[in-house]
C-alpha positions, 0 to 999 in steps of 0.5 A: 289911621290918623296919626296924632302930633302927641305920638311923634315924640313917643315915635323917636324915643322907641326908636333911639331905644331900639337904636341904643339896643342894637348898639348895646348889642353889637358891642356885647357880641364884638367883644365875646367874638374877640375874646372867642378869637383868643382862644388857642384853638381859633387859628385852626378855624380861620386855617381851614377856611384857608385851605379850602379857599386856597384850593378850590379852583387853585391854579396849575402848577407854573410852566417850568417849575421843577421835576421831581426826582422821587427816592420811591419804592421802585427805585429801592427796587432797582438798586437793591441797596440798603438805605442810606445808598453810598453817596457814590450814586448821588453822584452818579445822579448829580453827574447824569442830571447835569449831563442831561441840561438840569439846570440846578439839582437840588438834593433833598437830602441832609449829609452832615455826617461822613461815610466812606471816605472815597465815597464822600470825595465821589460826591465832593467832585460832582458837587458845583455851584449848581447844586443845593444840599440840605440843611436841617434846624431842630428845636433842642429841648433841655432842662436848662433851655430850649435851642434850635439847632441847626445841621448843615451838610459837611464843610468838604461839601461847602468846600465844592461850591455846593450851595445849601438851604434850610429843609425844614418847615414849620407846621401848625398846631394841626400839623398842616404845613401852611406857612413859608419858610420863616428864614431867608436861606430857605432850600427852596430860596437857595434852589431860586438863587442857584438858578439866577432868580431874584429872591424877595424874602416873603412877608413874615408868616406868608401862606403857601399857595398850593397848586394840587394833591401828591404828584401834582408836579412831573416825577420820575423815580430815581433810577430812571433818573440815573439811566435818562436816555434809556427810560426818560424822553429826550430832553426831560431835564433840559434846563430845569429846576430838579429837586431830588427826595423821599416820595414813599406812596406806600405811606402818604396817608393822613392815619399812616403818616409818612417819612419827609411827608406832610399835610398840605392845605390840599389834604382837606380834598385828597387826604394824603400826604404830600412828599418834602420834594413835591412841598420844596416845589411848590415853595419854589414856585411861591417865590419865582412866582411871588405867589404866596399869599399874605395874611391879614394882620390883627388890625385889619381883622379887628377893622373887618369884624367891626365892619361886620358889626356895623352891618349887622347893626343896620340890618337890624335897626329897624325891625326883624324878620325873613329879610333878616335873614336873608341879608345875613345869609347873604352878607355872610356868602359874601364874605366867604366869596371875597375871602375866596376872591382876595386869595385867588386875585391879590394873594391876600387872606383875611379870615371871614370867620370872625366876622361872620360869626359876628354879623350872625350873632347879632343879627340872630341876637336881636331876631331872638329879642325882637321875637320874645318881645313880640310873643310878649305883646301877642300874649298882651293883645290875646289877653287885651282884646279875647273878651272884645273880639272873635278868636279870628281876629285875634289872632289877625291882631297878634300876627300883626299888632300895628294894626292896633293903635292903643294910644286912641285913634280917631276913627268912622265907627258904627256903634250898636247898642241893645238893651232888654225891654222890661228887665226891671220888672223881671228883676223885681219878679227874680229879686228873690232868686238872684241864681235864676236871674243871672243865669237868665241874663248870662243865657241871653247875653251869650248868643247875643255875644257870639253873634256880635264877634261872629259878624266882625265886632267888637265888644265893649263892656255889659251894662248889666242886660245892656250890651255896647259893641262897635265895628270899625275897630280895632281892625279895618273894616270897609262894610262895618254899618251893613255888618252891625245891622245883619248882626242886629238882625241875627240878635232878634232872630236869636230871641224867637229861639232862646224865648222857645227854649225858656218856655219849654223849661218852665214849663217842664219845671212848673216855673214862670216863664219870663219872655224876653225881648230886646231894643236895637239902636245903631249909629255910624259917625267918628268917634274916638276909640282906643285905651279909655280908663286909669293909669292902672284900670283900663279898656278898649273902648269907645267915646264921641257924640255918635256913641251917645246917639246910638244910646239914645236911639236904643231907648227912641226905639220902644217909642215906635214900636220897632226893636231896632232904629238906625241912624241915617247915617247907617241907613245912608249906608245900608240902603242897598243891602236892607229895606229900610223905612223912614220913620221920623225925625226926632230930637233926641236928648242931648243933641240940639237937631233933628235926627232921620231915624229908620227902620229895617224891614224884616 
């Protein structure tokens, strides 16, 4: 196809249309996911893409990290006293725990209130600067306003160099404890200072890197704890970190809850609570081990979703299609991955969501509208071109309409006219039957037709009993001269048959039979074809100095007494598919040489 200079600027407007589409676009579909991503219920979605890339893969647990001391059911056994034991038997621990090398203890238990007096003071005289109590904060609701209020283990305890930390957590709106502890005197922080580590407060809102289900850390139940030369292996406790708490299995399910348990971002793989000792552990951990993932804030999030935006922008620029689709869906693993990778390798957490959502919904977007449009322009060229050319390459059309330039194109055509040999006297002789002429004429335009679009061509209008078809065009085709002449060639066969057929009718009617017969012309040369009419009335047609030697060479051909004439230039391309035979050289009206006319032997 030749591409015409008037068509550039036609060229640059589609494409800054398309260009302004897609901008357009994008920024619909940027500002309906930013306000999607304002609704309550949004962090919970990006949440749990972090538990799952915080844990697939999620490291061991650090060397030297603590042992859990578990308040457990076989301990309760054990001991066969009712809970809360006398605080003569913490001591008793804290006592057995220091003798076996534990470098700090921390209790995982609150003592605001006093008991016994003799069993406070046994407490106060094993406590040292080497053991933490916890602390509580409670958010305290009243009509008059909402406090939080913190409970801090008794002074006498202070008082003995105990040091104490704030136990409490804070968890999401989906009850999943994600998040450190947002204030420095942490118990966990307050274990890493009793233990000479440099504390550096994490970044406000860090996220909690955890490293497995329940009982990922070493545990040992309390009373073996109590007795360790007995039931433990020597040197258990030698120089660590031992947090003592509630570890209750018979209620560390999501359904059943449990006391001083909680959903972890782990809880997506096991679904099982995680004990508060096991979780003061692994916040321990996150601070010795600067561990803790930072989560990206919203400038950073609004700077990836445009990013996103500007990605899916690009990929749909130019068109749509399954390369739309696989680069989505590969620019969307790609981000999960980096997500997955920023977590695992810089402890920084950006949410893909969003931006997925995103890319995916532009590119989706614009695949929608390009795909109504292009069923828009197959019904258009199913309509255009259904009375022009065979089914088959109509639907060849629609599936791939830049094959079709309806603008006009310059194009080599071969170009057949046929007309019906005497159709003014069977007009006169019908005059008076109008009904029987059209359906006389309609009975042998219809084979002809079928055998045009059969062999490949296209039709271009009736002239009443005349019939205009070319080949070449709108679709490519190489062999288009020896595929008008076999056409041309069927067209006569065609005549001995329907001829039969208006015999025996006549003849079984009593009516005058009319015989028909019909003139060939056909030419190949450059013609140019393309959208021929009005502004508002047009057709797909054909026009150039080849059309009209082919006309001329239908209306030479009665001269000679042959039904169809070809042009040399048909003939030049023929001449080894057909036998051919030269017959003349004419002029014909309206050209100024002589022309080698031909023609095909049956």
């Amino acid at each position: 196809m030749l591409a015409r200079p008037e068509l550039a600027p036609k060229v640059h407007r589609l494409a800054a249309s398309r260009a302004l589409q897609v901008t357009i676009l994008a920024i619909v579909v940027v500002a309906a996911v930013a306000l999607i991503a304002r609704l309550p219920a949004w962090p919970l979605v990006d949440a749990r893409v972090f538990d799952y890339v915080s844990t697939i893969g999620a490291p061991a647990a650090p060397d030297g990290g603590p042992v859990i001391v578990a308040i457990d059911e076989p301990s309760f056994s054990e001991i066969q006293t009712q809970w809360p034991w006398p605080r003569s038997i913490h001591a008793r621990l804290i006592e057995a725990l220091r003798a076996a090398g534990a470098k700090v203890i921390g209790m995982d238990i609150i003592f605001a209130e006093p008991s016994l007096s003799a069993e406070d003071a046994t407490l106060t005289a094993a406590l040292g600067p080497d053991v933490v109590l916890a602390g509580d904060e409670t958010l305290v609701t009243s009509p008059q306003a909402d406090q939080f209020v913190r409970v801090l283990p008794m002074q006498m305890f202070s008082d003995a160099l105990a040091l104490s930390g704030i136990a409490s957590v804070a968890l999401d709106r989906d009850g999943v404890l994600r998040r450190m502890p947002a204030y420095d005197d942490g118990f966990a922080a307050m274990i890493a200072i009793a233990a000479g580590l440099e504390v550096n407060p994490p970044p406000e809102w860090a996220l909690i890197q955890t490293y497995g289900p329940t009982r990922t850390y070493p545990t040992v139940s309390y009373y073996q704890a109590l007795d360790p030369d007995q039931f433990l292996p020597p040197g258990f406790f030698k120089d660590r970190v031992v947090i003592v708490g509630l570890s209750l299995q018979n209620a560390a399910s999501v359904e059943s809850g449990g006391a001083d348990a909680f959903a972890t971002s782990y809880t997506v793989h096991t679904g099982k609570l995680v004990a508060g000792a096991e979780i003061q552990a692994t916040i321990f951990d996150n601070i010795r081990q600067d561990a803790y993932v930072s989560e990206v804030r919203t400038s950073m999030g609004q700077l990836f979703l445009l990013a996103a935006a500007i990605l899916a922008a690009l990929t749909v620029y130019r068109r749509t299609g399954w390369q739309t689709v696989a680069i989505s869906a590969f620019a969307v693993v790609l981000m999960f991955a980096a997500a997955y990778l920023a977590v695992r390798f810089g402890r920084v957490f950006g949410s893909p969501v969003a931006p997925a959502l995103a890319l995916i919904g532009i590119a989706a977007s614009q695949s929608g509208i390009d795909y109504a449009q292009e069923r828009r322009s197959r019904r258009q060229i199913t309509r255009a071109f259904s009375q022009y050319l065979s089914p088959a390459l109509v639907e060849q059309l629609a599936r791939d309409p830049s094959k079709l330039k309806l603008g006009g194109e310059k194009r080599e055509l071969s170009i057949l006219f046929c007309d019906v040999r005497g159709f003014t006297t069977i007009s006169e002789q019908l005059k008076d039957d109008p009904q029987q002429l059209t359906t006389l004429i309609n009975r042998l335009l219809t084979p002809l037709s079928d055998i045009v679009l059969a062999h490949g061509g296209t039709i271009d209008k009736y002239i009443g009993d005349c019939l205009m078809a070319f080949w070449n065009a709108p679709l490519d085709d190489p062999d288009h001269a020896r595929h008008a002449v076999a056409a041309a060639i069927a067209m006569l066969g065609s005549m001995d048959r329907l001829n039969e057929e208006l015999l025996s009718e006549a003849e079984a009617e009593g009516r005058v039979y009319y015989p028909l017969h019909i003139g060939i012309g056909i030419n190949t040369g450059e013609c140019v074809v393309g959208n021929m009419g009005s502004t508002t009335r047009f057709d797909y047609s054909a026009l150039g100095d080849s059309v009209n030697l082919a006309a001329r060479l239908e209306g030479a051909s009665k001269n000679y007494g042959v039904s169809m004439l070809i042009g040399e230039n048909t003939a030049a391309r023929v001449a080894g598919s057909f036998s051919l035979v030269e017959l003349d050289r004419i002029l014909v009206k309206g050209k100024t040489e002589e022309v080698r006319v031909y023609a095909v032997r049956p």
